[in-house]
C-alpha positions as CSV (number, residue, x, y, z in Angstrom):
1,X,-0.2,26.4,21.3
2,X,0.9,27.2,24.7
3,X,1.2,26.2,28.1
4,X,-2.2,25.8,29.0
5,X,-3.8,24.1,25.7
6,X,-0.9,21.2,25.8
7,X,-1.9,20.4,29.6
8,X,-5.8,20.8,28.4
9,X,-5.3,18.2,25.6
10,X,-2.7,16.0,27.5
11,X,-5.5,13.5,28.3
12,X,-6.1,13.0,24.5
13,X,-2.5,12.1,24.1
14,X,-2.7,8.1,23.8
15,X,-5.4,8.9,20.9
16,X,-2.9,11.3,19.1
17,X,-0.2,8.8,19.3
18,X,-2.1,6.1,18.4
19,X,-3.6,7.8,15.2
20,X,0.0,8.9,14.2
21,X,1.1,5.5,14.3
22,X,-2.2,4.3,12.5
23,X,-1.0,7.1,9.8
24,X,2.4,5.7,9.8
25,X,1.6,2.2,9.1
26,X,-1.0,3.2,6.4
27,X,1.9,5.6,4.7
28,X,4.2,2.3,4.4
29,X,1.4,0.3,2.7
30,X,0.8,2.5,0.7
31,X,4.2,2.9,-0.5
32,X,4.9,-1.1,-0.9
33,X,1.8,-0.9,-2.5
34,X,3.0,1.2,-5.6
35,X,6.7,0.1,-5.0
36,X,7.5,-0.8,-8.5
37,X,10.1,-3.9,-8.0
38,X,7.3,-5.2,-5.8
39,X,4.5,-4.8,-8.9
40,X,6.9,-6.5,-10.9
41,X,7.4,-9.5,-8.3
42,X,3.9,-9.8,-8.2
43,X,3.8,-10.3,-12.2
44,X,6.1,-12.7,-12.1
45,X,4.8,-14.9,-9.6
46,X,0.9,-14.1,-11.5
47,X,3.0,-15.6,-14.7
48,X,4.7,-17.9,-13.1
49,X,0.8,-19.5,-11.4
50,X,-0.7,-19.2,-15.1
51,X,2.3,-21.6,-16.3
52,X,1.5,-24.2,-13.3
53,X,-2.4,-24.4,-14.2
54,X,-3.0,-22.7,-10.7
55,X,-5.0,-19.8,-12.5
56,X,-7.2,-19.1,-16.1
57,X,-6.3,-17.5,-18.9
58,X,-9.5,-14.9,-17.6
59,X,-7.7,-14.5,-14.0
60,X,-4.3,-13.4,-14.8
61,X,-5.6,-11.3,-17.6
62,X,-7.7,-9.7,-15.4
63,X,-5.1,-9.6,-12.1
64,X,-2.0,-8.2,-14.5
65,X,-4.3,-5.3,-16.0
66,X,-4.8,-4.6,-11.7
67,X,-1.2,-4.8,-11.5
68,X,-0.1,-2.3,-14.4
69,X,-2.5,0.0,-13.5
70,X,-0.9,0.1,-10.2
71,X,2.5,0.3,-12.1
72,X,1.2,3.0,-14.3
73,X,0.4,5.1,-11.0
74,X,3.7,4.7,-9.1
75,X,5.3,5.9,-12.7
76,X,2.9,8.5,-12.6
77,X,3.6,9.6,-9.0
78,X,7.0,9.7,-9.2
């Protein structure tokens, strides 16, 4: 792109920056989302809150098939 389309799209510049950013942010969720030690934590604490009474039998059966699923698609992507 030259000269003349950067200064035509300069005004639209805030809106490119801001969806870059918005792409950024959404890139880093996404990869705490399928970071595996962070699955694991999550287990843990799902274990540790069917141990206290916090949560049924149902829940956390439910809630750790969610979270080795997501475990199964970070092995997968890697």
């Amino acid at each position: 792109m030259g000269l003349l389309g950067e200064l035509l799209l300069l005004p639209a510049a805030p809106v490119r920056g801001t969806f870059w950013v918005l792409r950024q942010v959404a890139d880093e969720a996404e990869r705490r989302y399928y970071d595996p030690s962070t699955i694991r934590r999550e287990l843990a604490q799902l274990e540790r809150r069917l141990e206290a009474g916090e949560i049924s039998e149902e829940e956390f059966d439910r809630c750790e098939d969610e979270l080795l699923d997501r475990l199964e698609k970070a092995a997968g992507a890697s």
